[in-house]
VMD Tcl script that draws the C-alpha trace (Angstrom):
set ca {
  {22.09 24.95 6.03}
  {23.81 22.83 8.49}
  {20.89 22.10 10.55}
  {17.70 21.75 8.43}
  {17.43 19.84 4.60}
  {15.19 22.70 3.41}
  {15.85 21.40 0.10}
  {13.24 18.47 0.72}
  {10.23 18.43 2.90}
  {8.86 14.99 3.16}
  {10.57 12.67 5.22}
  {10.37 9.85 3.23}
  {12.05 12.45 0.65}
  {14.69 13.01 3.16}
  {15.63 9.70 3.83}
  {16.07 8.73 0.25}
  {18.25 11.58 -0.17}
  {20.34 9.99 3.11}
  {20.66 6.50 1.63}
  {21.72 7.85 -1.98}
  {24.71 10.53 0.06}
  {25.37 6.80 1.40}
  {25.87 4.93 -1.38}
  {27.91 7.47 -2.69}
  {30.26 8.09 0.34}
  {31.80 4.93 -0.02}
  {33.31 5.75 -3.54}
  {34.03 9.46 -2.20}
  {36.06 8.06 0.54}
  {38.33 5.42 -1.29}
  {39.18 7.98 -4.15}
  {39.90 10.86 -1.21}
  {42.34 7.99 0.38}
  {43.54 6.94 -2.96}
  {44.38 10.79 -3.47}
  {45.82 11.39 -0.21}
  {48.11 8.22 -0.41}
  {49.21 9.53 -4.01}
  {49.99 13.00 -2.49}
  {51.87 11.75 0.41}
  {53.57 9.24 -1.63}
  {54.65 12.05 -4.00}
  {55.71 14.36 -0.90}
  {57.16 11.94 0.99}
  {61.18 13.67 1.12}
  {59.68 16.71 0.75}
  {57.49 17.49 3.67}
  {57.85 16.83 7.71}
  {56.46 12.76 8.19}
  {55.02 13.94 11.32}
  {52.92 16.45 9.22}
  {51.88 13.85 6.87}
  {50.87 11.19 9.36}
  {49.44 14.36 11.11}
  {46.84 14.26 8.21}
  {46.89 11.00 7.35}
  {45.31 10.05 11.04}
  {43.09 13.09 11.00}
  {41.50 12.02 7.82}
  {40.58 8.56 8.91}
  {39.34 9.43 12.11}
  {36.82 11.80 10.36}
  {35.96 9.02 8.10}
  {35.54 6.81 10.64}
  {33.14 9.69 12.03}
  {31.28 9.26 9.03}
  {31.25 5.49 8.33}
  {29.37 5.53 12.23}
  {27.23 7.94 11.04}
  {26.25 5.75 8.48}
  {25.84 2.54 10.27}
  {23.76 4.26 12.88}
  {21.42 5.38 10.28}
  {21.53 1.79 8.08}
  {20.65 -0.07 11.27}
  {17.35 1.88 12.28}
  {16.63 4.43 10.01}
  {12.95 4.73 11.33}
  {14.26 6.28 15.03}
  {16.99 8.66 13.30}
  {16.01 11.82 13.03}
  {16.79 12.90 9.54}
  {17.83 16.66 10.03}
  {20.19 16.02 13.12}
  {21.85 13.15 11.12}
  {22.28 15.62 8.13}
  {23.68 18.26 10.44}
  {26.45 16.21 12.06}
  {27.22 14.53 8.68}
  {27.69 17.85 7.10}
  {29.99 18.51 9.80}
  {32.23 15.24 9.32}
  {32.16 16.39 5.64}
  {32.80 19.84 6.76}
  {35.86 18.57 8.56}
  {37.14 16.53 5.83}
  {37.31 19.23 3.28}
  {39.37 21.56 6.65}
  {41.68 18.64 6.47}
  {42.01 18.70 3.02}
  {42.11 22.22 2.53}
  {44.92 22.77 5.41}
  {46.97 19.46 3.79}
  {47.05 21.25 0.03}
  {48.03 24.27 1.90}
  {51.13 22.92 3.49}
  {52.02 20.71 0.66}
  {52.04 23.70 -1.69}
  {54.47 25.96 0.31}
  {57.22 23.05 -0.99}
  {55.34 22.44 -4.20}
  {57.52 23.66 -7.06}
  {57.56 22.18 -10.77}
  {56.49 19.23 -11.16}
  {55.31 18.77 -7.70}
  {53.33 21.79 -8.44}
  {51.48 19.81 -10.92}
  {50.62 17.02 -9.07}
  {49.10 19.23 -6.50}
  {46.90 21.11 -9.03}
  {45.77 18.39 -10.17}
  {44.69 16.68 -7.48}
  {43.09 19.84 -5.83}
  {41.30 20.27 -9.39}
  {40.02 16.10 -9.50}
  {39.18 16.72 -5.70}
  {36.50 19.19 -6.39}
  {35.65 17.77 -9.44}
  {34.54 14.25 -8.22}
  {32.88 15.97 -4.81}
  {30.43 17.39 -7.32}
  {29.17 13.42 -8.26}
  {29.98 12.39 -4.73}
  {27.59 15.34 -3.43}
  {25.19 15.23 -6.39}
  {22.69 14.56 -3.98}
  {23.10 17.36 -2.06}
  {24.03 20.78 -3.04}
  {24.58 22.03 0.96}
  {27.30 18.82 1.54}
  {29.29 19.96 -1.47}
  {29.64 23.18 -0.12}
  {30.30 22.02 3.37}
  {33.52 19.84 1.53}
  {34.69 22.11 -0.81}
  {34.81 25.63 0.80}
  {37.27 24.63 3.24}
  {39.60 23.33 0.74}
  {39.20 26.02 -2.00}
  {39.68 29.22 0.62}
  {42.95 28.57 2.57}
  {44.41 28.20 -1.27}
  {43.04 31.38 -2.21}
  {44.02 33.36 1.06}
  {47.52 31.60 0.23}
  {47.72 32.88 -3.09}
  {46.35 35.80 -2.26}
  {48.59 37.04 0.89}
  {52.28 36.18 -1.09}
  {51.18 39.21 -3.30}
  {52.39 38.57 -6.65}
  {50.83 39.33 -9.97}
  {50.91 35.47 -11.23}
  {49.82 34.41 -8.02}
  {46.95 36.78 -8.49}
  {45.99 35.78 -11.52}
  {46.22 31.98 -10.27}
  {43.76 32.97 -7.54}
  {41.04 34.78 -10.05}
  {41.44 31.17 -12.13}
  {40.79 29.18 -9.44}
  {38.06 31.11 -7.90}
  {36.37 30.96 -11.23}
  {36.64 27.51 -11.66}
  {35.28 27.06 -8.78}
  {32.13 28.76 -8.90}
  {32.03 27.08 -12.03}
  {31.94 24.07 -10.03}
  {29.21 25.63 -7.74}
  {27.04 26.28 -10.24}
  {27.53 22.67 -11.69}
  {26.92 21.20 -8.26}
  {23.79 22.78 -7.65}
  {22.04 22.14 -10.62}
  {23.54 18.55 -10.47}
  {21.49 18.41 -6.81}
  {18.36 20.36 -8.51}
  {18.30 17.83 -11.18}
  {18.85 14.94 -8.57}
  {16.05 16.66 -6.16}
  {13.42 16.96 -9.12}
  {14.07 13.30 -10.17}
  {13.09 12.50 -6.76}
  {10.41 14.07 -6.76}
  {8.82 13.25 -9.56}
  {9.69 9.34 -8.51}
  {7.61 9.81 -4.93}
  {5.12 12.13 -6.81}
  {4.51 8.86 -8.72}
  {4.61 6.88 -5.93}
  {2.03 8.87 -4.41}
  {-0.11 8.91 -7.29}
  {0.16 5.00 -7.81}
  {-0.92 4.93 -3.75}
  {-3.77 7.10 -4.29}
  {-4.64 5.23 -7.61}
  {-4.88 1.78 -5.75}
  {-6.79 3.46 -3.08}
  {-9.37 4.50 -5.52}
  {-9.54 1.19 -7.06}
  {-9.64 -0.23 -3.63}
  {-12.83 2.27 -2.81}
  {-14.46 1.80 -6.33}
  {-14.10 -2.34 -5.48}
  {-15.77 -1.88 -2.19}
  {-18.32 0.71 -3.61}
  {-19.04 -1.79 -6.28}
  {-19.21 -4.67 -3.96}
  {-21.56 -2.49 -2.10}
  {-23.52 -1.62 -4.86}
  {-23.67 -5.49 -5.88}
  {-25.11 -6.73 -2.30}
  {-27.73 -3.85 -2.68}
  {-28.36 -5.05 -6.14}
  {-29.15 -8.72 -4.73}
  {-30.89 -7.88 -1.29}
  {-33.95 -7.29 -0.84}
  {-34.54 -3.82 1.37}
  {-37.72 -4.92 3.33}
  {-35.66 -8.42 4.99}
  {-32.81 -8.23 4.27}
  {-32.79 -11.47 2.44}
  {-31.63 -12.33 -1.54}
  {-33.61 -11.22 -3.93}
  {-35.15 -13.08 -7.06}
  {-32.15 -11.59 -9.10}
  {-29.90 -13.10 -6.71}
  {-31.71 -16.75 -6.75}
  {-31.63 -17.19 -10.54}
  {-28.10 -16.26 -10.55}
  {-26.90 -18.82 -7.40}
  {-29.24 -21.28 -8.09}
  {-27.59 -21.97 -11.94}
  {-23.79 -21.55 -10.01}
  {-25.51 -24.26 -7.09}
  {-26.84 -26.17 -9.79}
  {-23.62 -26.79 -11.82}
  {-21.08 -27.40 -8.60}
  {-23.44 -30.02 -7.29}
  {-23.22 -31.47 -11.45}
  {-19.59 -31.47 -11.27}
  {-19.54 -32.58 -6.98}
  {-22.12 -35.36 -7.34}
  {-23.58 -33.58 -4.15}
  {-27.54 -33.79 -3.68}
  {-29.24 -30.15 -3.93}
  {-32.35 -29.45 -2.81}
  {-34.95 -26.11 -3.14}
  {-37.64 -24.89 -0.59}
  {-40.52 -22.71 -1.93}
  {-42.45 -20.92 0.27}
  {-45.53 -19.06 0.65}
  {-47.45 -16.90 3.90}
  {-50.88 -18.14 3.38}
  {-53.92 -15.99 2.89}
  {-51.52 -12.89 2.88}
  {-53.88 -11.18 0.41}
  {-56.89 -11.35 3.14}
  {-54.39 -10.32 6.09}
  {-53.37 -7.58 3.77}
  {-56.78 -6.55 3.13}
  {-57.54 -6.60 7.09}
  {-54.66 -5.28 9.12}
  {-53.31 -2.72 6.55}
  {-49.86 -2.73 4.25}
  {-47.53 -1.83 7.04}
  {-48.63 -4.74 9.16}
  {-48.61 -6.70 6.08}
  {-44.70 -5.39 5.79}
  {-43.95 -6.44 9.43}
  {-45.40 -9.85 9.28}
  {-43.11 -10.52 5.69}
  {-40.22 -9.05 7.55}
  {-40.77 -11.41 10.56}
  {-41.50 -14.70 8.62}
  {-38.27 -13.65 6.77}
  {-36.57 -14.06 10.34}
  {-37.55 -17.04 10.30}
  {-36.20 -18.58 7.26}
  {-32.92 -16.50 7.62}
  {-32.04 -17.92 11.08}
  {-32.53 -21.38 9.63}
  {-29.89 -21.46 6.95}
  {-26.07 -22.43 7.25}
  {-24.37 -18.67 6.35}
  {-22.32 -19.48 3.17}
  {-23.63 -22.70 2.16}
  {-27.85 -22.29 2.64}
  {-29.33 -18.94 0.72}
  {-32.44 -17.35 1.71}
  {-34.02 -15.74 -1.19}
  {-37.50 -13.07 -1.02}
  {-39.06 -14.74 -3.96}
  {-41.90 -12.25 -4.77}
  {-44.68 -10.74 -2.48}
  {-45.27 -12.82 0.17}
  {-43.25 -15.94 -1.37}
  {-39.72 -16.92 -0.65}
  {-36.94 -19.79 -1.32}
  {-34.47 -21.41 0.11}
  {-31.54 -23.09 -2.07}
  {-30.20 -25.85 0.28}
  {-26.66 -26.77 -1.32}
  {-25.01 -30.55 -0.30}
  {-28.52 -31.25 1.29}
  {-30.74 -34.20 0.44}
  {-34.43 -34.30 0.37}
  {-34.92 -35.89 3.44}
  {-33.14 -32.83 5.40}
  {-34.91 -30.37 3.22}
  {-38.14 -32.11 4.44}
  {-37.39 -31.57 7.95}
  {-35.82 -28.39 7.86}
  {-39.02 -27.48 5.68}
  {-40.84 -28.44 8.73}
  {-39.25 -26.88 11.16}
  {-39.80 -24.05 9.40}
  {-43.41 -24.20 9.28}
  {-43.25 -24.91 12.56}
  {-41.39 -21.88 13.85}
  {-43.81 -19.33 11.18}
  {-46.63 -20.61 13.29}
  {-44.60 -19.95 16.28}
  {-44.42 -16.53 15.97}
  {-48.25 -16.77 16.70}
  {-48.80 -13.10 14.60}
  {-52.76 -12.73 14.52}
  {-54.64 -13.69 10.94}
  {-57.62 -12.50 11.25}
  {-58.57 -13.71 7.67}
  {-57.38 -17.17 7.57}
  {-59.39 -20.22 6.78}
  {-56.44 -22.40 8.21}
  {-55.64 -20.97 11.54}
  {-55.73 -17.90 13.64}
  {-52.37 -16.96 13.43}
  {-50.29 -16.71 10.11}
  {-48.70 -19.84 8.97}
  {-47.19 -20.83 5.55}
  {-46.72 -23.75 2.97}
  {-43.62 -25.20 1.92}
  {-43.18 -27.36 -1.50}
  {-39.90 -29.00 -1.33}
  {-37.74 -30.25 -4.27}
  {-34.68 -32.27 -4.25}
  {-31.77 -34.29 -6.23}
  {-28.29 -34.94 -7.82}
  {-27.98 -33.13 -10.70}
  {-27.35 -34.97 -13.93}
  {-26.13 -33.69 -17.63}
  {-29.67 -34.79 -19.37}
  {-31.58 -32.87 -16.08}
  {-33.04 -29.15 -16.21}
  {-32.73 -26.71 -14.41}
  {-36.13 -24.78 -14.71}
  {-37.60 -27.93 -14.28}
  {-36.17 -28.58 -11.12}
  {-37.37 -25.30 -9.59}
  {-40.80 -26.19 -11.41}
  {-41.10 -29.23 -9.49}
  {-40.68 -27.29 -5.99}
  {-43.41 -24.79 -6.87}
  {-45.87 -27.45 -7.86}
  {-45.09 -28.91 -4.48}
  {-45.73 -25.54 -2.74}
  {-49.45 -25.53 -5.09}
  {-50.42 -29.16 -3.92}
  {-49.28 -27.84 -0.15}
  {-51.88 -24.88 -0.31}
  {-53.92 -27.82 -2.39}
  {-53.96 -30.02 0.68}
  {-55.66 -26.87 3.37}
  {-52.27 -25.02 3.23}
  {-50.11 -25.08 6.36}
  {-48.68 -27.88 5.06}
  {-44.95 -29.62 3.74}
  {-44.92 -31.34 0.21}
  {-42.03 -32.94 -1.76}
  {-42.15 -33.33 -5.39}
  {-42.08 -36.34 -7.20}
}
mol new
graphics top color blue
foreach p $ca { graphics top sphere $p radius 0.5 }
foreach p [lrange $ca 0 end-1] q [lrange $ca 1 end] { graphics top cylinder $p $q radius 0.2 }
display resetview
């Protein structure tokens, strides 16, 4: 018992339990003073000073004991280990209720009458308030009160008598009256918490949950809005950003600007070279475009088939013209064979362009209209081309 707080098993159980036997050993130890004062004060021409001072240094120097144990857990509770600490606690309580127990012991042999009283009394309201101070913990009530209950007994007990008998059989039923009321006062305390870091724990794994069902969702959302061939937006994504684009650049004053794009003759490579190559050239033209854009501020968007778009946001329609252009420039880079192409011998794309600052009378739809007639007079003009609206 001394040794191990098998009543609890966590640790973060156990050092709750050490911080509430804390805050309750400060009360303990002024009424025990208070007490002892009161008992000496009471005895004073009665019993030996030496004796009393005897006890009266004893009892602090335990206490002291304590009130070290107590800073040395308050000041790093983390690097305490919390059954040691409870073991040489329980001791310094241990010791207090010897001290106590041999003090009523020697008091009583010149307790007659009314002195009598007063020692009952305080023995009783000793035992009595160890059960609140000890609430916590059924062991540390034990470890106090056992050592001043039995030398009263075995007192009682050796002179003999009937009535001292009798006082003996009262006592020692009181007191396991007391027992029983201490432990289920520490049961009661133990279940409470409990059920306060079994909430704790469920709250933890609650927001853990939420935390996993925000990233799932998250997840789920980016999946939603990429496109699984590129890697790039998809056309669910673009009419969403675009409007949100759209309306900060309204409120901002900012210039935005829209790219269309389009692989030409992708229906005659298609036709040629196969589906799969038709996949790698989209994926590699979507390279392209997605190494062009600032992360954050440009969006690169798989518009549909072999069409994309770029939303440009605090760009004007100059820089959308050249970026447009380098663009085309780097498609035609990649030098990928066409072998159906009326423009070139390697794939290449057109780019319609579309640019301004927004105004409250402007529409959207027609804004993004205006780019893809640009990309149409582009493909108009022998494709492999740049066009701006207006």
């Amino acid at each position: 018992m001394l040794n191990r707080l098998r009543w609890v098993s966590d640790d973060r159980l156990k050092g709750r339990c050490i911080e509430l036997v804390l805050a309750q050993a400060g009360s303990a130890f002024f009424s025990s003073a208070l007490a002892g004062v009161i008992l000496i004060a009471a005895f004073w021409a009665r019993v030996d000073r030496w004796v009393l001072a005897f006890w009266f240094f004893s009892y602090f120097f335990i206490a002291s004991l304590r009130v070290w144990l107590a800073v040395v857990y308050r000041r790093a509770p983390e690097s305490v280990n919390p059954d040691m600490w409870f073991a040489a606690y329980a001791a310094c309580v241990f010791l207090s209720g010897f001290v106590w127990g041999v003090f009523l012991l020697l008091l009583s042999v010149n307790a007659e009458g009314a002195y009598a009283a007063v020692l009952m009394v305080t023995f009783t309201a000793l035992l009595a308030a160890a059960v609140t101070a000890y609430s916590v913990s059924f062991p540390l009530y034990v470890c106090f009160s056992l050592p001043v209950v039995l030398p009263f007994l075995v007192s009682l007990l050796v002179v003999g008598q009937h009535m001292h008998g009798m006082v003996a059989a009262i006592i020692l039923c009181w007191y396991l009256f007391m027992v029983s009321t201490a432990r289920r006062f520490s049961q009661s305390a133990m279940r409470s918490l409990g059920y306060q870091y079994e909430n704790v724990g469920l709250v933890q794994e609650l927001e853990a949950q939420n935390e996993r069902a925000e990233r799932l969702a998250g997840e789920l959302l980016v999946l939603s809005n990429t496109d699984a061939l590129t890697g790039l937006y998809n056309r669910r994504f673009f009419n969403a950003q675009i409007e949100k684009e759209w309306l900060r650049a309204l409120r901002t004053g900012e210039c935005l600007s829209v790219i269309i794009v389009d692989i030409d003759n992708f229906k005659g490579f298609n036709d040629s070279l196969g589906h799969l190559e038709g996949d790698r050239c989209i994926a590699r033209v979507a390279g392209v475009l997605k190494g062009a854009v600032r992360e954050g501020t440009d969006f690169a968007v798989r518009y549909g088939g072999e069409e994309f778009a770029l939303i440009l946001a605090n760009t004007s329609l100059g820089a959308a013209l050249g970026l447009a252009e380098r663009l085309r420039s780097g498609v035609e880079g990649l030098a990928l064979p066409h072998p159906d192409s009326a423009v070139s011998k390697v794939v290449t794309a057109s780019f319609g362009v579309a640019g301004c600052v927004p105004r409250v009378e402007d529409r959207l739809e027609l804004f993004v209209d205006m780019a893809d007639k640009a990309l149409y007079r582009a493909k108009g003009l022998g494709r492999n081309a740049v066009v701006s609206a207006g």
